[in-house]
C-alpha positions in Angstrom: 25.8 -36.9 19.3 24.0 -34.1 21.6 20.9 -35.5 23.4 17.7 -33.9 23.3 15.6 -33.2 25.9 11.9 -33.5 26.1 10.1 -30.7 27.0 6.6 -31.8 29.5 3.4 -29.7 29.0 0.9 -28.8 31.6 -0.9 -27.0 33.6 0.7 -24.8 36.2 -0.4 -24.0 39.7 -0.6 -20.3 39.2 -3.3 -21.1 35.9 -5.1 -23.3 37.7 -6.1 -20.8 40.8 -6.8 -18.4 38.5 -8.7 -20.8 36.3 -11.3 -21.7 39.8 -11.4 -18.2 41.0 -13.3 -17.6 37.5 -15.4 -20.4 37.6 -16.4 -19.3 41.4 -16.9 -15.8 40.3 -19.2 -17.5 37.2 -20.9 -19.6 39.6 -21.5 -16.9 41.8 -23.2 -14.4 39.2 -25.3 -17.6 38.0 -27.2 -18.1 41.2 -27.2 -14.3 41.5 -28.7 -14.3 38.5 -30.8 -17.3 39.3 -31.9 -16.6 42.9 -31.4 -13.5 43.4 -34.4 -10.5 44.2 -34.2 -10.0 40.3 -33.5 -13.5 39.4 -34.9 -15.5 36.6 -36.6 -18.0 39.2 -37.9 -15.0 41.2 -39.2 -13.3 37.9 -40.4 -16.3 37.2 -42.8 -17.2 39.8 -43.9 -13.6 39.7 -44.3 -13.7 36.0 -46.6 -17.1 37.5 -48.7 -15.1 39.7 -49.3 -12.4 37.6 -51.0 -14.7 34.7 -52.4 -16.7 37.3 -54.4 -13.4 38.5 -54.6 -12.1 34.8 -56.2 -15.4 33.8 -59.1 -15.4 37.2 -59.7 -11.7 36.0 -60.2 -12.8 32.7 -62.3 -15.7 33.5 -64.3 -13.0 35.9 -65.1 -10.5 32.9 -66.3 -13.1 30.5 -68.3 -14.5 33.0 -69.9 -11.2 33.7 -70.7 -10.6 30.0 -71.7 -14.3 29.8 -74.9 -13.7 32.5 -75.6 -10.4 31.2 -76.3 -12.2 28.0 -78.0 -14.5 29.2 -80.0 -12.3 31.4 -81.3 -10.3 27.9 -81.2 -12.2 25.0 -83.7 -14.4 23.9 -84.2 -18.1 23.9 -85.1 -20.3 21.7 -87.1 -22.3 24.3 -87.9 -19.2 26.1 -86.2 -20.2 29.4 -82.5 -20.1 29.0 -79.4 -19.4 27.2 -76.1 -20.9 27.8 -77.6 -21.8 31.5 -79.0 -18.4 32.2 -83.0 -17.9 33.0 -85.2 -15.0 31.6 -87.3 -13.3 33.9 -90.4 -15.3 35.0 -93.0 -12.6 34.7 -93.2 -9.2 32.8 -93.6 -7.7 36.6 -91.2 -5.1 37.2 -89.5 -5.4 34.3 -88.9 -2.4 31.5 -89.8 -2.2 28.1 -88.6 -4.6 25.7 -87.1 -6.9 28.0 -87.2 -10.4 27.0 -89.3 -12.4 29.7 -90.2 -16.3 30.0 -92.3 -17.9 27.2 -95.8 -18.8 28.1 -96.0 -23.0 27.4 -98.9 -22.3 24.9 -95.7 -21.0 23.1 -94.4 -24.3 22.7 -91.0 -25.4 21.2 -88.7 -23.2 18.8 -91.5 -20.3 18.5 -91.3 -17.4 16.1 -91.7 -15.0 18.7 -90.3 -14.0 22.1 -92.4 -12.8 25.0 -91.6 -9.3 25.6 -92.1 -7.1 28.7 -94.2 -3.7 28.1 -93.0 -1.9 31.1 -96.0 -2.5 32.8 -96.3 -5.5 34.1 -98.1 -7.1 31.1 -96.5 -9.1 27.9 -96.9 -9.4 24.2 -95.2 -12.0 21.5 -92.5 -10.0 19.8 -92.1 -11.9 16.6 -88.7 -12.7 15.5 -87.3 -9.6 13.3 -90.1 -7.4 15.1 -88.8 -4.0 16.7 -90.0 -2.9 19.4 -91.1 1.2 18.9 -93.6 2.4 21.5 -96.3 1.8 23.7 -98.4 -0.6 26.6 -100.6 -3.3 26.2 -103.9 -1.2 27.1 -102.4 1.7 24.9 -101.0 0.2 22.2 -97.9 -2.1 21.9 -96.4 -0.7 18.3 -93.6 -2.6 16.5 -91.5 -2.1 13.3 -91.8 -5.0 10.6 -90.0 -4.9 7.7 -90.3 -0.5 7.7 -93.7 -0.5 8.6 -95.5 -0.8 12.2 -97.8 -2.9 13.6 -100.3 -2.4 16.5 -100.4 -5.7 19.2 -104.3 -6.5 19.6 -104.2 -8.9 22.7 -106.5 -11.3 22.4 -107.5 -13.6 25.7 -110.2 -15.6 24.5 -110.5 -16.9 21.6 -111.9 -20.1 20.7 -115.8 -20.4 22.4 -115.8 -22.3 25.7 -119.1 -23.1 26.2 -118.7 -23.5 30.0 -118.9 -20.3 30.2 -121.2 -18.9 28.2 -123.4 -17.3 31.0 -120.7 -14.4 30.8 -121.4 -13.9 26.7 -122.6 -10.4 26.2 -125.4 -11.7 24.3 -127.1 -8.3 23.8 -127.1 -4.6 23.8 -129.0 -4.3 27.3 -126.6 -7.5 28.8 -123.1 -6.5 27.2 -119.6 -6.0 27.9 -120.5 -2.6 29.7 -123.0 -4.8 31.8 -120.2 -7.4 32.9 -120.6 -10.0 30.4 -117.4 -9.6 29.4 -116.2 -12.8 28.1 -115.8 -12.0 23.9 -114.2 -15.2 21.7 -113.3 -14.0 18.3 -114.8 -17.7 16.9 -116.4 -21.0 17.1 -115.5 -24.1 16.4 -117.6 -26.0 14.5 -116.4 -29.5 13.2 -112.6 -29.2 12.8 -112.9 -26.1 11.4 -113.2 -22.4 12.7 -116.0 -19.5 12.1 -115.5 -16.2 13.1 -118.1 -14.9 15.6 -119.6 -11.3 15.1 -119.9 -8.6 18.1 -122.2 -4.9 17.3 -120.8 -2.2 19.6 -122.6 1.0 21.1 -120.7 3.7 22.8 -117.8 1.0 24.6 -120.3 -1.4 25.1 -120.0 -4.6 22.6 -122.0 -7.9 22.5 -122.7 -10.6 20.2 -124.2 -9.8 16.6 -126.4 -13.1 16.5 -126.3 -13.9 20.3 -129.7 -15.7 19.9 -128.5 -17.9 16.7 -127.4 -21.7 17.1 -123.3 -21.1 17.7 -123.9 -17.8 17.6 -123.1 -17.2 13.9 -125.9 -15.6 11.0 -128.0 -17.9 10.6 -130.2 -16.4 7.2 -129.1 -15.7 3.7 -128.9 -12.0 4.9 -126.5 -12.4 7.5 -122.6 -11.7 7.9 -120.2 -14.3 8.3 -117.0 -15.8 7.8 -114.6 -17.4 6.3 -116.7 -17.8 3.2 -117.0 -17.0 -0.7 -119.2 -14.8 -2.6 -121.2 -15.2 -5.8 -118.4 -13.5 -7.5 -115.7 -15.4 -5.8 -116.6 -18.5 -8.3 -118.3 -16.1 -11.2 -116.2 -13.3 -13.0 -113.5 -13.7 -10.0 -113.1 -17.3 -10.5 -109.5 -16.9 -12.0 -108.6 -15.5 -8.9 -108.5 -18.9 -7.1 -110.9 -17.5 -3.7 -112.4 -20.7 -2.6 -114.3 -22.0 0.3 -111.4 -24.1 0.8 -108.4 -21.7 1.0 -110.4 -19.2 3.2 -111.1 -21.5 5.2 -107.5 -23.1 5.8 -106.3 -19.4 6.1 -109.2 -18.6 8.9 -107.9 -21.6 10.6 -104.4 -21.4 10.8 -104.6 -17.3 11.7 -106.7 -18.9 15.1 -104.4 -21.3 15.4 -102.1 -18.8 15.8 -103.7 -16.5 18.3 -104.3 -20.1 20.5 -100.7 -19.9 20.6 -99.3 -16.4 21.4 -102.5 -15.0 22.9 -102.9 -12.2 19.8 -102.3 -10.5 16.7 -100.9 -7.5 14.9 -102.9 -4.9 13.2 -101.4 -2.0 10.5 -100.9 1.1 12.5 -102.1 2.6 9.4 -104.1 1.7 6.4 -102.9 0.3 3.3 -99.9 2.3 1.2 -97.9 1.8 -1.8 -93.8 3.1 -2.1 -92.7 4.6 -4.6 -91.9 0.7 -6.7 -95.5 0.2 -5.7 -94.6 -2.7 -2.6 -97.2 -2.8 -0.3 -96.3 -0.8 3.3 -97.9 0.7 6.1 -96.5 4.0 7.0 -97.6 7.3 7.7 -98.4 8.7 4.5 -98.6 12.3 5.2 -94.5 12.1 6.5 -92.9 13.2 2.9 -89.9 11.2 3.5 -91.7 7.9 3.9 -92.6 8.9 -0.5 -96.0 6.9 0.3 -99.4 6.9 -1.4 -102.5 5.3 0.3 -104.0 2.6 -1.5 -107.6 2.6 -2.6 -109.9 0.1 -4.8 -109.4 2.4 -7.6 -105.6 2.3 -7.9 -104.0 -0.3 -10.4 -102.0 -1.9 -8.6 -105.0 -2.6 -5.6 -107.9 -2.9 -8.1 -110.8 -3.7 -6.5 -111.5 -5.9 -3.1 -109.4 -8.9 -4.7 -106.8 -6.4 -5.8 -106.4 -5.3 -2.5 -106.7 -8.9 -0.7 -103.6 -9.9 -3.0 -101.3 -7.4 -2.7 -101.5 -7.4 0.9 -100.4 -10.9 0.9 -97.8 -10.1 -0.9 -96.2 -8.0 2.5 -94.8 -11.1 3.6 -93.1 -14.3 2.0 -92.4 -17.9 3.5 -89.3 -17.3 4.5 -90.5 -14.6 7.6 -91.9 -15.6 10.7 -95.7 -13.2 10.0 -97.7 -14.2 7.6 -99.9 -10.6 6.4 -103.4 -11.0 5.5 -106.1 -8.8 4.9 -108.4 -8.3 7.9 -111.1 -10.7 8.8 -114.2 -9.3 10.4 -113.6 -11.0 13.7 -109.9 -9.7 14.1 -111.9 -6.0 13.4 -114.3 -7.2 16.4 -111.4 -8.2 18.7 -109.6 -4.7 18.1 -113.0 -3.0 18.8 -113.7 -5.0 21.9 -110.0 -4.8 23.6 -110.3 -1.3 22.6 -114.1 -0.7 24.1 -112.8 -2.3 27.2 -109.7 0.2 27.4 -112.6 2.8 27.8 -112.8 3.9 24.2 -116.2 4.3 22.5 -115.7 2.6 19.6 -119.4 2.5 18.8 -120.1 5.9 18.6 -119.5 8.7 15.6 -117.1 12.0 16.5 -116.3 14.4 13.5 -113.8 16.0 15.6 -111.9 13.1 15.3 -112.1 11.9 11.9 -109.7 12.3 9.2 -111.0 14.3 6.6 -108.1 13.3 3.9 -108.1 10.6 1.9 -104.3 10.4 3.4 -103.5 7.9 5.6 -102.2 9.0 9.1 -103.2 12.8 8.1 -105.1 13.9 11.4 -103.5 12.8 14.4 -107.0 13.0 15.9 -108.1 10.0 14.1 -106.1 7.4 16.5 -107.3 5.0 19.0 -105.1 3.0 20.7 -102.4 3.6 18.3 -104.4 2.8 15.2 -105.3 5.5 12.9 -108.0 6.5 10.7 -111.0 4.7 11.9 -112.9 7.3 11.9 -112.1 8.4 8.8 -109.6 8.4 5.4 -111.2 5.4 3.8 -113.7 2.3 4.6 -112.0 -0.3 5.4 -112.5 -3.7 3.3 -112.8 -6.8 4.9 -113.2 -10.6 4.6 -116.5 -10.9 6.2 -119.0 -11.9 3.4 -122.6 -10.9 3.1 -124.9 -12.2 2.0 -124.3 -13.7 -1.1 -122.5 -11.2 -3.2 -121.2 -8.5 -0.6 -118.3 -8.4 1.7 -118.2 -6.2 5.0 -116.6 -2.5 5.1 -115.8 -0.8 8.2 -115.0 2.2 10.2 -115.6 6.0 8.5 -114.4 7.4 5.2 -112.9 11.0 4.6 -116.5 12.4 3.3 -118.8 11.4 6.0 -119.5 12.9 9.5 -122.0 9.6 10.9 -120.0 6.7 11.3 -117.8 5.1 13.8 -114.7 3.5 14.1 -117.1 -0.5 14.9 -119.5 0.8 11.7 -120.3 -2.0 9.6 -121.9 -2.0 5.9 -121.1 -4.2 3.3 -120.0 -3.1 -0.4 -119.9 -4.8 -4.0 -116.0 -7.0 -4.3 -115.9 -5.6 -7.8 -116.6 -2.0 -7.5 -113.8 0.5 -8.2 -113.8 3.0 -5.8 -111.7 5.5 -4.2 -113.6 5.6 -0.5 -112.5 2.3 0.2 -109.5 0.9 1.2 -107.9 -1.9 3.8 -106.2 -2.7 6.8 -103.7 -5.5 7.0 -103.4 -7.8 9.9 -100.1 -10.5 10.7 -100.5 -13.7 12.5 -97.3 -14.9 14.1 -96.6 -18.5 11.9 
């Protein structure tokens, strides 16, 4: 029997030089590889440093945009956003530019203080844009499409303290230095608007020898209050002593609060799906009509008190109203006292169209046709049956833009028209 022989596997020396000689020339491209100018921990910690500056850049940028938002935008408190302050003062700042909130503001307010490039402020309400304009000439905002005029107002409720600087009369009136001229009274918890005459820029007090200052005789002018038609053939139309009164109040309450009002910067107009506006009427592209007493859809005084309620709903921050006699008396007395003679008649300037915003004559401080177009209706009452008109109409040469005359609520006529006003809520 042949033997067989068992045959021994391994490894020989030859396979096993050659075998380390790889793994060294492995090893060695591995920490090339790893170490290396171009290795992956080299790359790495550059890749590191690059997102670490990337990130600081980043953080840089957004902070930039961060204070430059918080430099302009408003706040809701007026003093910050996101940690950011407003300017403290309207000094030196331009047009438009957000600025500190008086405290009369209060908390959460429906308007923003807002520079006018001159060192002076107005309350911008929430919505408003800003158009054109100063404080002394005429601060004019865009609403909804139409524009408003900013009638500052400074005093406004009657401090008796200082009544020694009322202008009390023609010979001791605002041109004389008396020129401390509240808009109203108060007089139990409630509000009454006081009266001013005006001659040439001069204005004083209508009944500056009466007990508060207010009409005093069945004859005289006053406010808020009804008329005999108000609660006779009107009656339906729910005017009472009541709502005027709440309506007076909360438009003062208002001006307390952000030192003013708005005025139309033209008189009352109808689109073309008959909404109340107030635009230029003469521009063809605005397609507007200027309302009068005559037109259906602004029949009479109470057509025209309606519909201009209707500019505004609950949901905006303005609440539109037709003008009260003492918000006409503030506009002529800030006026006056801008050096424009309010109280005296100039057919050069008066607009002889029954168009509002026709004769770019006819503009005081930014407000047209006072001089002319149409009366303006009111809600000043006199005496018992009569409410106030003021200003010039298209057809008359005498009258200027403080005139006051008084006119039948019922009557249906084309001379007479109105102005709206806005009280910020």
């Amino acid at each position: 029997m042949k033997s067989i022989r068992k045959q021994e596997k391994g490894i020989t020396l030859i396979a096993l030089v050659v075998t380390i000689i790889v793994l060294l020339i492995l090893a060695g491209i591995s920490i090339s590889m790893l170490t290396g100018q171009n290795g992956i921990l080299n790359r790495a910690a550059e890749a590191k440093e690059k997102t670490g500056v990337a990130q600081e850049d980043e953080s840089q940028k957004l902070k930039g945009y961060e204070d430059t938002i918080n430099q302009y935008a408003p706040a809701s408190n007026g003093g910050s956003t996101g940690g950011g302050k407003l300017p403290e003062t309207a000094e030196g700042q331009p047009a438009d530019t957000a600025i500190k909130n008086p405290d009369s503001y209060g908390e959460n307010p429906n308007a923003q203080a807002t520079a006018d490039g001159t060192g002076k402020s107005f309350a911008k309400p929430d919505g408003a844009t800003y158009v054109e304009g100063t404080v002394d000439t005429g601060v004019v905002v865009n609403i909804k499409g139409s524009e408003f005029v900013w009638v500052p107002v400074d005093d406004v409720v009657l401090d008796t303290s200082r009544d020694a600087n009322l202008p009390k009369s023609g010979s001791a009136g605002t041109s004389s230095g008396k020129t401390y001229t509240p808009m109203a009274v108060q007089v139990g918890s409630d509000y009454k608007g006081l009266l001013y005459e005006f001659t040439g820029s001069n204005g004083y007090l209508k009944y500056g020898s009466n007990t508060n200052y207010l009409g005093g005789s069945s004859d005289d002018y006053r406010e808020p209050d009804v008329v005999s038609y108000d609660t006779g053939d009107y009656k339906s139309e729910g005017i009472t002593t009541d709502t005027l009164t709440s309506e007076y109040n909360a438009m003062i309450v208002s001006i307390l609060k952000y030192k003013g009002f708005y005025v139309a910067r033209y008189e009352a107009g109808l689109d073309e799906n008959k909404n109340i506006v107030f635009k230029n009427a003469s521009v063809a592209e605005n397609k507007v009509t200027t309302a009068d007493a005559s037109n259906s859809e602004t029949y009479r005084w109470y057509g025209l008190y309606k519909k201009i309620k209707t500019f505004t709903n609950d949901s905006d921050k303005v609440v539109s109203s037709m003008i009260w006699g003492s918000q006409y008396d503030a506009m002529m007395n800030w006026m006056a006292k801008t050096e424009n003679t309010v109280g005296n008649y100039d057919s050069t300037k008066r607009n002889s169209e029954t168009v509002t915003g026709k004769k770019l004559n006819d503009v005081v401080n930014n407000v047209y046709d006072l001089y002319g177009c149409h009366y303006e209706w009111t809600l000043e009452a006199r005496p018992s049956n009569t409410r106030a008109i003021r200003g010039g109409d298209s057809s008359t040469d005498y009258y200027s833009p403080a005139e006051r005359r008084s006119d039948y609520p019922n009557y249906l006529v084309s001379y007479s028209s109105s102005r709206a006003t806005l009280y910020i809520r």
